[in-house]
C-alpha positions in Angstrom: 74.8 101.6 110.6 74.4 105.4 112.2 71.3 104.0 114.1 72.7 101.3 115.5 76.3 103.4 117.1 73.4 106.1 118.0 71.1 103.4 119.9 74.1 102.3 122.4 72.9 104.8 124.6 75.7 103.3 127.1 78.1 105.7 129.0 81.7 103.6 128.6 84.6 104.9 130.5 87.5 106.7 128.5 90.9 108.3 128.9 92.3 110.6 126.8 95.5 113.2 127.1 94.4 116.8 127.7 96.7 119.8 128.0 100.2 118.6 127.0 100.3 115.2 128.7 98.1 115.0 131.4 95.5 112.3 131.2 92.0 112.8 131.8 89.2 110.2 132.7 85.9 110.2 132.0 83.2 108.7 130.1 82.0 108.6 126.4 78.7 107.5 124.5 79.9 103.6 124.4 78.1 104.2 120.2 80.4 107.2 119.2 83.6 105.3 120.9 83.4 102.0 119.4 82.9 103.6 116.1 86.1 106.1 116.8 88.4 103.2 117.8 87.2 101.2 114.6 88.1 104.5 112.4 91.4 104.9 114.1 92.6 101.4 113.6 91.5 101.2 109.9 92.6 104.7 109.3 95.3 105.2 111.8 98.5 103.7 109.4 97.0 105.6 106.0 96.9 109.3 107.7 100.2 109.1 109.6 101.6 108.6 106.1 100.2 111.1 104.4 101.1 113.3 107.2 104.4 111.9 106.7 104.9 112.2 103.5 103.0 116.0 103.9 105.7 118.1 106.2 103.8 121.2 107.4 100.7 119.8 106.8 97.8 120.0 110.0 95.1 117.2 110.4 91.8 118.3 111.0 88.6 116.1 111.9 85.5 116.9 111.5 81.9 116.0 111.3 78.2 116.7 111.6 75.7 115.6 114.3 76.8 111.9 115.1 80.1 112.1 112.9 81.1 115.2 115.3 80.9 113.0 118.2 82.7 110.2 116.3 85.2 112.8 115.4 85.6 114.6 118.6 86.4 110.8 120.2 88.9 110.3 117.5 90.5 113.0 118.4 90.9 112.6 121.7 91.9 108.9 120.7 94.7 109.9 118.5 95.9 112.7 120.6 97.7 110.3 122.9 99.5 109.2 119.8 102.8 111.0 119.3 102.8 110.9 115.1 99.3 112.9 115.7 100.5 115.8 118.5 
């Protein structure tokens, strides 16, 4: 499935929130973005919970060559989402 996100060499365009609440447009590898929104809305419910139910406890994503571009979208995906900021 990595070859696949990897071979939509597309450029997609994408918003995010940047610096407090100003929102920033640009554009993404269509591959890495589409798999970051699918992880967000399958994980998105599950981690604000555990954040929850975790006071004082800081999310960090992270990954490794394709995963860190997954991640870093991810970020920037739930960073306009108050339960994440």
């Amino acid at each position: 499935q990595d070859v696949l996100v990897d071979l939509v060499c597309e450029q997609t365009e994408f918003e995010s929130i940047y610096d407090g609440d100003e929102i920033r447009k640009g554009k993404a590898h269509k591959g890495f973005l589409t798999a970051a929104q699918r992880l967000a809305g399958e994980l998105h419910i599950l981690v604000a919970e555990a954040l929850r139910e975790n006071p004082g406890y800081e999310l960090v994503i992270t990954g490794h060559s394709l995963g860190a571009g997954v991640a870093t979208i991810l970020t920037l995906l739930w960073a306009r989402m108050p339960e994440f900021r």
